[in-house]
C-alpha atoms as one frame of an Amber mdcrd trajectory, in Angstrom:
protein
-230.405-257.490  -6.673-232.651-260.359  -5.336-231.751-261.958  -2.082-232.973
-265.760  -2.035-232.527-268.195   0.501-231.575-271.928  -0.049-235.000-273.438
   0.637-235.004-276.216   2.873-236.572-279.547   1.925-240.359-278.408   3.255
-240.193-275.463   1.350-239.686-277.316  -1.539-242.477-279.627  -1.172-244.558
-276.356  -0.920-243.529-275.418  -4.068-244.147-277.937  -5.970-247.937-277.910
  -4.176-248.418-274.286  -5.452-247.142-275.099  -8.729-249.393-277.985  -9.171
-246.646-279.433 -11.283-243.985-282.267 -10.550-240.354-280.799 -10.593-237.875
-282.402 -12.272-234.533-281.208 -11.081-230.723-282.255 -12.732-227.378-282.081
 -11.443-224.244-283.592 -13.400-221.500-285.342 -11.259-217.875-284.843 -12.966
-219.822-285.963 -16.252-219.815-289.484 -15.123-223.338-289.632 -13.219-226.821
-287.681 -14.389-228.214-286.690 -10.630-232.278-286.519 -10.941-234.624-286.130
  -8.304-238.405-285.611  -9.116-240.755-283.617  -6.813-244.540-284.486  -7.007
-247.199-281.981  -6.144-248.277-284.231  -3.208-244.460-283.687  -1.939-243.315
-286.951  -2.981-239.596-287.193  -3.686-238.158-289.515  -5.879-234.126-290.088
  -6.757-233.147-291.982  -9.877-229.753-291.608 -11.874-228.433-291.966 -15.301
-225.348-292.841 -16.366-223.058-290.854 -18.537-219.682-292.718 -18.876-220.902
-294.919 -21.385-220.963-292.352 -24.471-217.949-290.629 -23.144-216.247-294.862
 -23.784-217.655-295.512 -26.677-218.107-292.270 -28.713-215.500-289.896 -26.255
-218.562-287.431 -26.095-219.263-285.460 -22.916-222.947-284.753 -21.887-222.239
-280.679 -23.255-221.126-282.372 -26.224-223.764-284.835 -27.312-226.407-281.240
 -26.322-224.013-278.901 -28.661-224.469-281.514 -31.410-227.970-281.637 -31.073
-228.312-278.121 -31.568-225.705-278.289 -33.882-227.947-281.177 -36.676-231.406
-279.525 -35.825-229.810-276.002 -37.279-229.163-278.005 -40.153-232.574-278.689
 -41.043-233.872-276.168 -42.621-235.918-277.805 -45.289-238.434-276.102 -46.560
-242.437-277.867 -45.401-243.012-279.522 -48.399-239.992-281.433 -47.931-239.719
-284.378 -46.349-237.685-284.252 -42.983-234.804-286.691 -43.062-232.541-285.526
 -39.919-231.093-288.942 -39.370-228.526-286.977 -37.006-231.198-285.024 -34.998
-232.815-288.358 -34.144-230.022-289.633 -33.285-229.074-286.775 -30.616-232.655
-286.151 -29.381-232.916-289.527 -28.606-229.628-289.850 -27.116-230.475-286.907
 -24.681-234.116-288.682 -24.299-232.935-291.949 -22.650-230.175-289.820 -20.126
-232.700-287.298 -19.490-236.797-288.927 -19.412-236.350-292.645 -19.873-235.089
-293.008 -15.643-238.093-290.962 -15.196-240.883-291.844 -17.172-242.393-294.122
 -14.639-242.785-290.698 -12.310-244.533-288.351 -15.428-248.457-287.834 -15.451
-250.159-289.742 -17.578-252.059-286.511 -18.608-251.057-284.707 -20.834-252.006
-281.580 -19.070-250.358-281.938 -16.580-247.060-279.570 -16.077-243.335-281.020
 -15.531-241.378-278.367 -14.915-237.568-278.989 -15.477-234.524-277.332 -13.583
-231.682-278.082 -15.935-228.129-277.370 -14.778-225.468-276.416 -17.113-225.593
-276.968 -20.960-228.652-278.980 -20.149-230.038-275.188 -20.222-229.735-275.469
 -23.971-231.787-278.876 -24.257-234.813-278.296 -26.542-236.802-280.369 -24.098
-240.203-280.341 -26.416-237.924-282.146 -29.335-236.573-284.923 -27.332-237.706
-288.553 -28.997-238.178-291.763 -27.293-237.427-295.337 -29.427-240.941-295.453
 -30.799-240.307-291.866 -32.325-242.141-289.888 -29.736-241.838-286.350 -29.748
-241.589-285.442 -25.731-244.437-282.736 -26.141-246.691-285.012 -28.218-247.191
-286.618 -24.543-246.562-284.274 -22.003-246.629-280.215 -20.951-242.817-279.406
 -20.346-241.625-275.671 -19.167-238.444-274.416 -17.180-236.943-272.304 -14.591
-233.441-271.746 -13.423-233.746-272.983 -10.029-236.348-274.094  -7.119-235.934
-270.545  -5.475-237.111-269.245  -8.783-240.289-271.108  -8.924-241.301-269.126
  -5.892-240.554-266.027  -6.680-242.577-266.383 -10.037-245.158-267.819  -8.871
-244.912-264.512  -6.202-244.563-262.039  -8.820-247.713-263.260 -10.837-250.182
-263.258  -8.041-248.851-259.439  -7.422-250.276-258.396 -10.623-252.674-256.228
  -9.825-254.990-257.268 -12.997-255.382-253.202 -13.179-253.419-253.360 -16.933
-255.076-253.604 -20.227-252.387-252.698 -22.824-250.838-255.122 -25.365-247.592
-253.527 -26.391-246.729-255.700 -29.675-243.156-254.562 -31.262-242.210-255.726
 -34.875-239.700-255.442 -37.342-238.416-251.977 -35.709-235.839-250.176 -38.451
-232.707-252.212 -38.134-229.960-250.455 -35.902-225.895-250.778 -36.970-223.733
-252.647 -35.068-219.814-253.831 -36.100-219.477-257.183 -36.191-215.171-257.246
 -36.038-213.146-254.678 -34.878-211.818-252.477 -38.089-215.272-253.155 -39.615
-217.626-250.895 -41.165-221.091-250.852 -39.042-223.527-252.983 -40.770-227.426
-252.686 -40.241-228.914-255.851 -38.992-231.074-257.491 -41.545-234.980-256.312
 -42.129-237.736-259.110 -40.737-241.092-258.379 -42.904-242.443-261.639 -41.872
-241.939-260.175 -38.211-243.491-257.767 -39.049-246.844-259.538 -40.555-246.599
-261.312 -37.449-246.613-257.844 -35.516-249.507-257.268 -36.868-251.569-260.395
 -36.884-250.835-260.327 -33.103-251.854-257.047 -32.130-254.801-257.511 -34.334
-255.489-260.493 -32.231-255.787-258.062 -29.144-257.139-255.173 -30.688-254.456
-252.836 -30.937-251.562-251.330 -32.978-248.198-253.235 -33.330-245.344-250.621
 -33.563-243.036-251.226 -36.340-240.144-249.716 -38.362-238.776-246.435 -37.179
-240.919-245.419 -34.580-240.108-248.332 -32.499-237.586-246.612 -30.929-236.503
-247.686 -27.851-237.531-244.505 -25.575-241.003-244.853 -26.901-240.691-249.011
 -26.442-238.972-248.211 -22.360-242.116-245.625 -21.688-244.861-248.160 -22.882
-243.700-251.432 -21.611-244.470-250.494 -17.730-248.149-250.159 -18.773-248.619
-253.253 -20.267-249.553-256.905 -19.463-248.365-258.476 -22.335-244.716-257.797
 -24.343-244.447-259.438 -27.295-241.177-258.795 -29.096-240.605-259.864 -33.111
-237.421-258.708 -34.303-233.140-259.444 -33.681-231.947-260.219 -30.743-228.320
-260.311 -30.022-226.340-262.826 -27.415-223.716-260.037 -27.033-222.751-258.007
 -24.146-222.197-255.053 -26.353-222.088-252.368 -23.843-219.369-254.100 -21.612
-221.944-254.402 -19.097-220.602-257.837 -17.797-224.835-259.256 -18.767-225.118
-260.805 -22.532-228.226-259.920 -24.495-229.987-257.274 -26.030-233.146-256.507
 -28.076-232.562-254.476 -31.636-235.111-251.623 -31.748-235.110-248.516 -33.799
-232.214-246.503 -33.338-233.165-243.019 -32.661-230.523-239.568 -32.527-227.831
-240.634 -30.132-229.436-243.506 -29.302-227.778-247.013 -30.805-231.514-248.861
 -30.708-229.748-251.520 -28.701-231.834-252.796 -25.471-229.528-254.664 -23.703
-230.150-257.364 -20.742-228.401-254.986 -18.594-230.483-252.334 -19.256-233.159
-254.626 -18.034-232.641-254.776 -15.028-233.027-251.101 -14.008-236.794-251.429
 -14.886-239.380-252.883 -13.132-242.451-254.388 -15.156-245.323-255.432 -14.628
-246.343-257.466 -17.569-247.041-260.930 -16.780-245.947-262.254 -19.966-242.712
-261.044 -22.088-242.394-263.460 -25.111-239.393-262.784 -27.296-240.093-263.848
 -30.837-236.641-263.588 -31.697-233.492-266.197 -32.028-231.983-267.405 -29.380
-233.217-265.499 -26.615-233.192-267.963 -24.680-229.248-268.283 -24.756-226.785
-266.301 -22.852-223.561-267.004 -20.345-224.618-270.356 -18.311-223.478-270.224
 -14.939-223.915-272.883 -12.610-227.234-271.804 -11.943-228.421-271.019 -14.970
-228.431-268.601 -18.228-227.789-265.082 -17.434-229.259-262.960 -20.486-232.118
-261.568 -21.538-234.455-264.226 -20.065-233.145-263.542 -16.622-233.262-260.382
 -16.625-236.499-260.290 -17.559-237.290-262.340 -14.291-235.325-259.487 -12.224
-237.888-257.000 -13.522-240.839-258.549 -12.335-242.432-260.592 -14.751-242.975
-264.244 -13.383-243.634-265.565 -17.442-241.465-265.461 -19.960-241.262-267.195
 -23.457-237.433-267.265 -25.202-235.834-269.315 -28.113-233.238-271.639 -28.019
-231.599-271.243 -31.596-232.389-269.261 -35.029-236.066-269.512 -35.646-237.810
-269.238 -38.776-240.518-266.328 -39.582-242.921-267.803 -41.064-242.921-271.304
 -39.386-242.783-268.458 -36.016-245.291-266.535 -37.344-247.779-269.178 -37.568
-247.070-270.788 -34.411-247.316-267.558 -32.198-250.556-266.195 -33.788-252.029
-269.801 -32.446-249.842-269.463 -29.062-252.060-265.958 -28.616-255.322-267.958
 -29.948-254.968-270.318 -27.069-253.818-267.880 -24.497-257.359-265.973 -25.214
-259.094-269.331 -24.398-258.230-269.222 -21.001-255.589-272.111 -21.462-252.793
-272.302 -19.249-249.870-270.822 -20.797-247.140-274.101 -21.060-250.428-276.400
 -22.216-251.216-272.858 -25.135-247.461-273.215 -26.105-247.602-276.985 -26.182
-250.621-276.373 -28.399-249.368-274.054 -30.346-245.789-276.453 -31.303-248.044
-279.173 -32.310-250.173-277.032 -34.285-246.926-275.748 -36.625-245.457-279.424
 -36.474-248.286-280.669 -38.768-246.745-278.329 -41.042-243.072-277.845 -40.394
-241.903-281.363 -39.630-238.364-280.672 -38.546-238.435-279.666 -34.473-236.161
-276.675 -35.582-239.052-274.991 -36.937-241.667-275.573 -33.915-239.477-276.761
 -31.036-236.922-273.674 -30.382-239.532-271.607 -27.691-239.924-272.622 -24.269
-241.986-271.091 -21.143-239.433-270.545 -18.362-241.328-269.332 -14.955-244.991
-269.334 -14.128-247.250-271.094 -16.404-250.925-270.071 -15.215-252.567-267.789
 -17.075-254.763-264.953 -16.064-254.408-262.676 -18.760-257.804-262.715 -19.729
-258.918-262.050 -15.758-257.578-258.536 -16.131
Protein backbone atom coordinates (compact mmCIF):
# COMPACT_ATOMS: atom_id res chain seq x y z
CA UNK A 1 0.00 0.00 0.00
CA UNK A 2 0.95 3.64 -0.97
CA UNK A 3 0.12 6.39 1.41
CA UNK A 4 -0.51 9.79 -0.58
CA UNK A 5 -1.46 12.96 0.69
CA UNK A 6 -4.07 15.37 -0.89
CA UNK A 7 -1.63 17.91 -2.32
CA UNK A 8 -2.41 21.32 -1.61
CA UNK A 9 -2.73 23.91 -4.37
CA UNK A 10 1.35 24.79 -4.35
CA UNK A 11 2.13 21.38 -4.66
CA UNK A 12 0.26 21.17 -7.57
CA UNK A 13 1.73 24.00 -9.33
CA UNK A 14 5.05 22.12 -8.64
CA UNK A 15 3.93 19.40 -10.43
CA UNK A 16 2.94 20.57 -13.26
CA UNK A 17 6.62 22.57 -13.31
CA UNK A 18 8.40 19.14 -13.08
CA UNK A 19 6.25 17.68 -15.58
CA UNK A 20 6.82 20.38 -18.02
CA UNK A 21 3.34 19.63 -19.23
CA UNK A 22 -0.09 21.53 -18.70
CA UNK A 23 -2.60 19.31 -16.68
CA UNK A 24 -5.82 18.99 -17.70
CA UNK A 25 -7.94 17.73 -14.89
CA UNK A 26 -12.07 16.60 -15.13
CA UNK A 27 -14.63 16.20 -12.65
CA UNK A 28 -18.44 15.47 -13.60
CA UNK A 29 -21.17 17.23 -11.44
CA UNK A 30 -24.45 14.90 -11.18
CA UNK A 31 -23.94 14.59 -15.11
CA UNK A 32 -25.29 18.00 -15.61
CA UNK A 33 -21.90 20.13 -15.53
CA UNK A 34 -18.24 18.94 -17.11
CA UNK A 35 -15.80 20.55 -14.19
CA UNK A 36 -12.25 21.39 -16.02
CA UNK A 37 -9.49 23.16 -14.64
CA UNK A 38 -6.14 23.38 -16.63
CA UNK A 39 -2.73 23.68 -14.88
CA UNK A 40 0.14 25.35 -16.92
CA UNK A 41 3.75 24.56 -16.27
CA UNK A 42 4.29 28.23 -15.21
CA UNK A 43 1.48 27.39 -12.41
CA UNK A 44 -1.20 29.11 -14.12
CA UNK A 45 -4.69 27.87 -13.30
CA UNK A 46 -7.43 28.15 -15.45
CA UNK A 47 -11.38 26.99 -14.78
CA UNK A 48 -13.72 26.56 -17.71
CA UNK A 49 -16.92 24.24 -17.82
CA UNK A 50 -18.94 22.32 -20.24
CA UNK A 51 -22.24 21.58 -20.23
CA UNK A 52 -23.79 18.19 -20.28
CA UNK A 53 -27.63 18.54 -19.94
CA UNK A 54 -28.08 19.30 -23.39
CA UNK A 55 -27.51 15.62 -24.90
CA UNK A 56 -29.09 14.10 -21.90
CA UNK A 57 -32.60 16.66 -23.45
CA UNK A 58 -32.26 16.03 -26.66
CA UNK A 59 -30.84 12.49 -27.19
CA UNK A 60 -31.53 11.17 -23.16
CA UNK A 61 -27.73 10.16 -23.27
CA UNK A 62 -25.58 10.48 -20.15
CA UNK A 63 -21.85 11.51 -20.51
CA UNK A 64 -20.92 7.33 -19.69
CA UNK A 65 -23.27 6.78 -22.36
CA UNK A 66 -22.30 8.91 -25.32
CA UNK A 67 -18.19 7.32 -24.12
CA UNK A 68 -19.71 3.53 -24.12
CA UNK A 69 -21.05 4.28 -27.62
CA UNK A 70 -17.99 5.55 -28.81
CA UNK A 71 -16.22 2.58 -27.93
CA UNK A 72 -19.04 0.74 -28.84
CA UNK A 73 -18.97 2.19 -33.21
CA UNK A 74 -15.04 2.30 -33.24
CA UNK A 75 -15.15 -1.73 -32.36
CA UNK A 76 -17.21 -1.85 -35.27
CA UNK A 77 -14.73 -0.81 -37.65
CA UNK A 78 -12.80 -3.30 -38.45
CA UNK A 79 -12.31 -2.84 -42.13
CA UNK A 80 -9.62 -4.16 -43.50
CA UNK A 81 -6.69 -1.00 -44.88
CA UNK A 82 -7.55 -1.12 -48.24
CA UNK A 83 -10.94 -0.20 -47.41
CA UNK A 84 -12.17 2.92 -47.20
CA UNK A 85 -13.18 4.03 -43.56
CA UNK A 86 -16.80 5.12 -43.45
CA UNK A 87 -17.59 5.23 -39.49
CA UNK A 88 -20.26 7.83 -39.84
CA UNK A 89 -21.13 6.80 -36.06
CA UNK A 90 -17.51 7.07 -34.70
CA UNK A 91 -17.42 10.64 -36.01
CA UNK A 92 -20.24 11.32 -34.69
CA UNK A 93 -19.24 10.20 -30.96
CA UNK A 94 -15.59 11.37 -31.14
CA UNK A 95 -16.71 14.55 -31.98
CA UNK A 96 -19.40 14.67 -29.56
CA UNK A 97 -16.85 13.87 -26.71
CA UNK A 98 -14.39 16.52 -28.59
CA UNK A 99 -16.54 19.67 -28.08
CA UNK A 100 -17.47 18.53 -24.04
CA UNK A 101 -14.01 17.58 -23.51
CA UNK A 102 -11.16 20.08 -25.76
CA UNK A 103 -13.31 22.67 -27.47
CA UNK A 104 -13.69 24.86 -23.64
CA UNK A 105 -10.07 24.31 -23.66
CA UNK A 106 -8.45 24.75 -26.76
CA UNK A 107 -7.63 28.35 -26.22
CA UNK A 108 -5.27 26.97 -23.08
CA UNK A 109 -3.35 23.93 -25.39
CA UNK A 110 0.29 24.62 -26.79
CA UNK A 111 0.48 25.49 -29.99
CA UNK A 112 3.36 22.90 -30.29
CA UNK A 113 2.84 19.99 -30.98
CA UNK A 114 5.43 18.71 -28.65
CA UNK A 115 4.35 19.86 -26.09
CA UNK A 116 2.65 17.30 -23.39
CA UNK A 117 -1.13 17.70 -22.02
CA UNK A 118 -1.51 15.35 -19.65
CA UNK A 119 -5.22 14.47 -18.82
CA UNK A 120 -6.73 13.30 -15.37
CA UNK A 121 -10.03 11.84 -16.45
CA UNK A 122 -12.56 10.88 -13.78
CA UNK A 123 -14.93 8.12 -14.23
CA UNK A 124 -15.87 6.55 -17.66
CA UNK A 125 -13.94 9.45 -19.05
CA UNK A 126 -11.05 6.78 -18.13
CA UNK A 127 -12.22 4.92 -21.20
CA UNK A 128 -12.02 8.06 -23.64
CA UNK A 129 -9.60 7.24 -26.50
CA UNK A 130 -8.29 10.76 -26.14
CA UNK A 131 -5.80 10.46 -29.41
CA UNK A 132 -9.20 9.70 -31.61
CA UNK A 133 -11.20 12.60 -30.55
CA UNK A 134 -12.19 14.93 -33.84
CA UNK A 135 -12.86 18.53 -33.93
CA UNK A 136 -15.56 20.02 -36.83
CA UNK A 137 -12.84 20.38 -39.42
CA UNK A 138 -12.10 16.53 -38.96
CA UNK A 139 -9.08 16.85 -36.78
CA UNK A 140 -7.76 13.94 -35.24
CA UNK A 141 -6.74 15.29 -31.47
CA UNK A 142 -3.14 13.72 -31.86
CA UNK A 143 -2.63 15.06 -35.40
CA UNK A 144 -2.15 18.44 -33.24
CA UNK A 145 -1.12 17.75 -29.95
CA UNK A 146 0.98 15.10 -27.47
CA UNK A 147 -1.85 13.69 -25.11
CA UNK A 148 -0.97 11.01 -22.15
CA UNK A 149 -2.77 10.17 -18.72
CA UNK A 150 -2.59 9.44 -15.14
CA UNK A 151 -5.14 8.62 -12.54
CA UNK A 152 -4.73 11.51 -10.38
CA UNK A 153 -2.36 14.68 -9.49
CA UNK A 154 -0.79 12.61 -6.54
CA UNK A 155 0.13 10.14 -9.20
CA UNK A 156 2.03 12.45 -11.36
CA UNK A 157 4.43 12.78 -8.48
CA UNK A 158 5.00 9.68 -7.56
CA UNK A 159 5.91 8.74 -11.28
CA UNK A 160 7.75 11.24 -11.95
CA UNK A 161 9.57 9.96 -8.32
CA UNK A 162 9.83 6.49 -9.32
CA UNK A 163 11.61 7.28 -12.75
CA UNK A 164 14.33 9.47 -11.45
CA UNK A 165 15.02 6.38 -8.86
CA UNK A 166 16.06 4.24 -11.64
CA UNK A 167 19.28 3.62 -11.07
CA UNK A 168 20.17 3.42 -15.03
CA UNK A 169 22.30 0.19 -13.69
CA UNK A 170 19.74 -2.24 -16.04
CA UNK A 171 20.39 -3.34 -19.51
CA UNK A 172 17.92 -6.21 -20.19
CA UNK A 173 14.96 -6.07 -22.63
CA UNK A 174 12.63 -8.80 -21.51
CA UNK A 175 10.23 -9.07 -24.74
CA UNK A 176 7.30 -11.83 -24.13
CA UNK A 177 5.21 -13.10 -27.19
CA UNK A 178 2.64 -15.35 -28.08
CA UNK A 179 3.42 -17.61 -24.82
CA UNK A 180 1.41 -21.24 -25.30
CA UNK A 181 -2.16 -20.33 -24.60
CA UNK A 182 -3.30 -21.32 -20.94
CA UNK A 183 -7.20 -22.78 -20.31
CA UNK A 184 -9.52 -20.89 -18.63
CA UNK A 185 -13.67 -21.61 -18.37
CA UNK A 186 -15.49 -19.08 -19.67
CA UNK A 187 -19.23 -20.17 -17.83
CA UNK A 188 -19.60 -22.17 -15.02
CA UNK A 189 -20.44 -26.01 -16.23
CA UNK A 190 -18.05 -25.31 -19.15
CA UNK A 191 -15.31 -27.27 -20.45
CA UNK A 192 -11.84 -25.19 -20.10
CA UNK A 193 -11.03 -23.72 -23.36
CA UNK A 194 -7.40 -22.57 -24.38
CA UNK A 195 -7.26 -18.96 -25.24
CA UNK A 196 -6.65 -18.41 -28.87
CA UNK A 197 -2.84 -18.55 -30.45
CA UNK A 198 -1.41 -14.80 -31.56
CA UNK A 199 1.38 -15.58 -34.39
CA UNK A 200 1.31 -12.05 -35.41
CA UNK A 201 2.29 -11.41 -31.61
CA UNK A 202 4.54 -13.34 -31.95
CA UNK A 203 6.36 -11.78 -35.26
CA UNK A 204 5.99 -8.78 -33.33
CA UNK A 205 7.96 -10.51 -30.35
CA UNK A 206 10.45 -10.87 -32.39
CA UNK A 207 10.84 -7.80 -34.51
CA UNK A 208 11.02 -6.05 -31.08
CA UNK A 209 13.58 -7.85 -29.37
CA UNK A 210 15.47 -7.82 -32.55
CA UNK A 211 15.17 -4.13 -32.31
CA UNK A 212 17.16 -4.34 -28.92
CA UNK A 213 19.31 -7.08 -29.56
CA UNK A 214 17.97 -9.84 -27.73
CA UNK A 215 15.71 -12.94 -27.63
CA UNK A 216 11.85 -12.57 -27.33
CA UNK A 217 10.49 -15.58 -25.31
CA UNK A 218 7.64 -17.23 -26.90
CA UNK A 219 5.38 -20.34 -26.78
CA UNK A 220 5.91 -22.71 -23.92
CA UNK A 221 8.76 -21.53 -22.25
CA UNK A 222 7.19 -18.32 -21.39
CA UNK A 223 6.09 -19.57 -18.39
CA UNK A 224 5.30 -17.38 -15.86
CA UNK A 225 8.09 -18.41 -13.12
CA UNK A 226 10.68 -17.86 -15.75
CA UNK A 227 8.64 -14.39 -16.94
CA UNK A 228 8.35 -13.34 -12.57
CA UNK A 229 12.38 -14.15 -12.24
CA UNK A 230 13.39 -11.99 -15.36
CA UNK A 231 11.18 -9.03 -15.17
CA UNK A 232 13.07 -7.49 -11.92
CA UNK A 233 16.21 -7.27 -14.12
CA UNK A 234 14.92 -5.47 -16.79
CA UNK A 235 14.26 -1.86 -17.99
CA UNK A 236 11.93 -2.48 -20.50
CA UNK A 237 8.65 -5.12 -20.40
CA UNK A 238 7.06 -5.47 -23.38
CA UNK A 239 4.14 -7.87 -23.27
CA UNK A 240 2.33 -9.32 -26.77
CA UNK A 241 -0.17 -11.77 -25.99
CA UNK A 242 -4.10 -12.07 -24.05
CA UNK A 243 -4.87 -10.22 -21.47
CA UNK A 244 -7.92 -10.79 -19.45
CA UNK A 245 -10.23 -7.96 -17.53
CA UNK A 246 -11.18 -10.72 -15.03
CA UNK A 247 -10.51 -11.07 -11.45
CA UNK A 248 -10.13 -14.76 -11.84
CA UNK A 249 -8.50 -15.59 -8.65
CA UNK A 250 -11.18 -13.79 -6.42
CA UNK A 251 -8.55 -11.48 -5.52
CA UNK A 252 -10.99 -8.43 -5.30
CA UNK A 253 -8.14 -6.62 -8.38
CA UNK A 254 -9.37 -7.31 -12.21
CA UNK A 255 -6.68 -8.18 -14.72
CA UNK A 256 -4.28 -10.61 -15.62
CA UNK A 257 -1.61 -11.42 -18.26
CA UNK A 258 -1.95 -15.10 -20.12
CA UNK A 259 1.52 -16.71 -20.09
CA UNK A 260 2.49 -20.29 -20.51
CA UNK A 261 0.96 -22.46 -18.15
CA UNK A 262 3.49 -24.61 -16.57
CA UNK A 263 2.77 -28.04 -13.99
CA UNK A 264 0.45 -26.67 -11.37
CA UNK A 265 0.73 -23.49 -12.50
CA UNK A 266 -2.60 -21.96 -14.49
CA UNK A 267 -0.15 -19.38 -16.67
CA UNK A 268 -2.47 -16.69 -15.38
CA UNK A 269 -0.55 -13.36 -14.09
CA UNK A 270 -3.03 -11.58 -12.47
CA UNK A 271 -3.08 -7.67 -11.39
CA UNK A 272 -3.09 -8.92 -7.95
CA UNK A 273 -0.23 -10.80 -8.26
CA UNK A 274 1.32 -7.56 -9.27
CA UNK A 275 1.43 -5.98 -6.66
CA UNK A 276 3.62 -8.26 -4.49
CA UNK A 277 6.57 -7.40 -6.86
CA UNK A 278 8.53 -4.57 -7.06
CA UNK A 279 10.11 -3.58 -10.57
CA UNK A 280 12.25 -1.66 -11.72
CA UNK A 281 11.61 -1.31 -15.37
CA UNK A 282 10.83 2.06 -16.40
CA UNK A 283 8.63 1.11 -19.11
CA UNK A 284 5.92 -1.90 -19.06
CA UNK A 285 3.93 -1.68 -22.38
CA UNK A 286 1.17 -4.23 -22.69
CA UNK A 287 0.57 -5.07 -26.31
CA UNK A 288 -2.50 -6.72 -25.51
CA UNK A 289 -6.47 -5.71 -25.57
CA UNK A 290 -7.78 -3.76 -23.28
CA UNK A 291 -5.27 -3.45 -20.74
CA UNK A 292 -6.00 -0.46 -20.14
CA UNK A 293 -9.59 -1.37 -18.74
CA UNK A 294 -10.45 -2.63 -15.38
CA UNK A 295 -13.05 -1.65 -12.30
CA UNK A 296 -13.21 2.41 -12.42
CA UNK A 297 -13.44 3.78 -9.14
CA UNK A 298 -13.77 7.27 -8.48
CA UNK A 299 -10.26 7.70 -8.84
CA UNK A 300 -9.50 5.80 -11.48
CA UNK A 301 -9.09 2.14 -13.18
CA UNK A 302 -7.91 -0.43 -10.84
CA UNK A 303 -6.31 -3.33 -13.08
CA UNK A 304 -3.42 -4.19 -14.54
CA UNK A 305 -2.27 -0.62 -15.35
CA UNK A 306 -2.39 0.30 -11.72
CA UNK A 307 -0.87 -2.19 -10.49
CA UNK A 308 1.79 -1.85 -12.53
CA UNK A 309 2.24 1.75 -10.99
CA UNK A 310 2.23 0.03 -7.35
CA UNK A 311 5.31 -1.92 -8.44
CA UNK A 312 7.43 0.78 -9.29
CA UNK A 313 7.40 1.57 -12.74
CA UNK A 314 6.52 5.37 -13.32
CA UNK A 315 5.66 4.44 -17.45
CA UNK A 316 3.30 2.40 -18.60
CA UNK A 317 1.62 1.86 -22.08
CA UNK A 318 -2.11 -0.10 -22.00
CA UNK A 319 -5.02 -0.47 -24.57
CA UNK A 320 -8.30 0.70 -24.38
CA UNK A 321 -10.29 -1.99 -26.49
CA UNK A 322 -9.42 -5.18 -28.83
CA UNK A 323 -6.47 -4.26 -30.92
CA UNK A 324 -5.48 -5.66 -34.08
CA UNK A 325 -1.99 -7.64 -34.66
CA UNK A 326 -0.86 -6.57 -37.44
CA UNK A 327 -2.08 -2.89 -37.48
CA UNK A 328 -0.23 -3.40 -33.51
CA UNK A 329 2.54 -4.93 -34.83
CA UNK A 330 3.47 -2.24 -37.09
CA UNK A 331 2.79 0.53 -34.87
CA UNK A 332 4.91 -0.80 -31.85
CA UNK A 333 8.01 -1.81 -33.91
CA UNK A 334 7.95 2.20 -34.86
CA UNK A 335 6.90 3.11 -31.07
CA UNK A 336 10.49 1.18 -30.18
CA UNK A 337 12.16 2.99 -33.40
CA UNK A 338 11.39 6.31 -31.85
CA UNK A 339 12.02 5.41 -28.29
CA UNK A 340 15.80 4.51 -29.53
CA UNK A 341 15.98 8.11 -30.93
CA UNK A 342 15.98 9.59 -27.75
CA UNK A 343 12.29 10.90 -28.23
CA UNK A 344 10.23 11.44 -25.36
CA UNK A 345 8.03 8.61 -24.85
CA UNK A 346 4.13 10.31 -25.29
CA UNK A 347 5.72 12.46 -28.50
CA UNK A 348 7.39 8.30 -29.78
CA UNK A 349 3.76 7.00 -29.20
CA UNK A 350 2.18 10.01 -30.85
CA UNK A 351 4.62 9.19 -33.64
CA UNK A 352 4.17 5.95 -33.79
CA UNK A 353 -0.22 6.34 -34.10
CA UNK A 354 0.32 8.61 -36.94
CA UNK A 355 2.72 6.45 -38.55
CA UNK A 356 -0.02 3.26 -38.64
CA UNK A 357 -2.91 5.86 -39.41
CA UNK A 358 -1.48 6.43 -42.94
CA UNK A 359 -2.25 2.91 -43.23
CA UNK A 360 -5.09 1.83 -41.02
CA UNK A 361 -7.52 4.71 -41.35
CA UNK A 362 -10.07 3.74 -38.75
CA UNK A 363 -8.71 5.13 -35.03
CA UNK A 364 -9.58 1.51 -33.81
CA UNK A 365 -6.59 0.26 -35.40
CA UNK A 366 -3.95 3.08 -34.22
CA UNK A 367 -5.79 4.94 -31.45
CA UNK A 368 -6.50 2.10 -28.63
CA UNK A 369 -2.74 2.63 -26.64
CA UNK A 370 -2.15 5.38 -24.41
CA UNK A 371 0.98 6.41 -22.06
CA UNK A 372 -0.42 6.73 -18.52
CA UNK A 373 2.48 8.12 -16.00
CA UNK A 374 5.84 9.60 -16.81
CA UNK A 375 6.54 10.43 -20.30
CA UNK A 376 10.44 11.29 -20.39
CA UNK A 377 12.51 8.94 -21.66
CA UNK A 378 15.90 7.84 -20.57
CA UNK A 379 16.05 4.49 -21.71
CA UNK A 380 18.78 4.96 -23.90
CA UNK A 381 20.87 6.87 -20.82
CA UNK A 382 21.20 3.49 -19.16
Amino acid sequence: KININSPNIEQIKKIAKISNSIIIEYSIVFNQELFIWAIKPTGEIEFRRSNLSNYWQQDNLSLDDIVVKALDSIAGDGEPPTQQFNGAWTYLRLQQLYDILIDPITDLLPNSSYANIIFIPQGSLFLVPFPALQDRNGKYLIEKHTVLTAPSIQALELTYEQLHGVKGLLKDVLVVGNPTMPTIVRQSGQAPQQLKPLPKSEEEAIAIAELWETQAITGAIATKVRILEQMPKAKIIHFATHGLLDDIKGLGIPGAIALAPFESDNGFLTAGELLQLKLNAELVVLSVCSTGQGRITGDGVIGLSRSFIATGVPSIIVSLWEVGDRSTKLLMIELYKKLQKNIDKAQALRQAMLFTKETYQSPKRWAAFTLIGESTNLLMKS
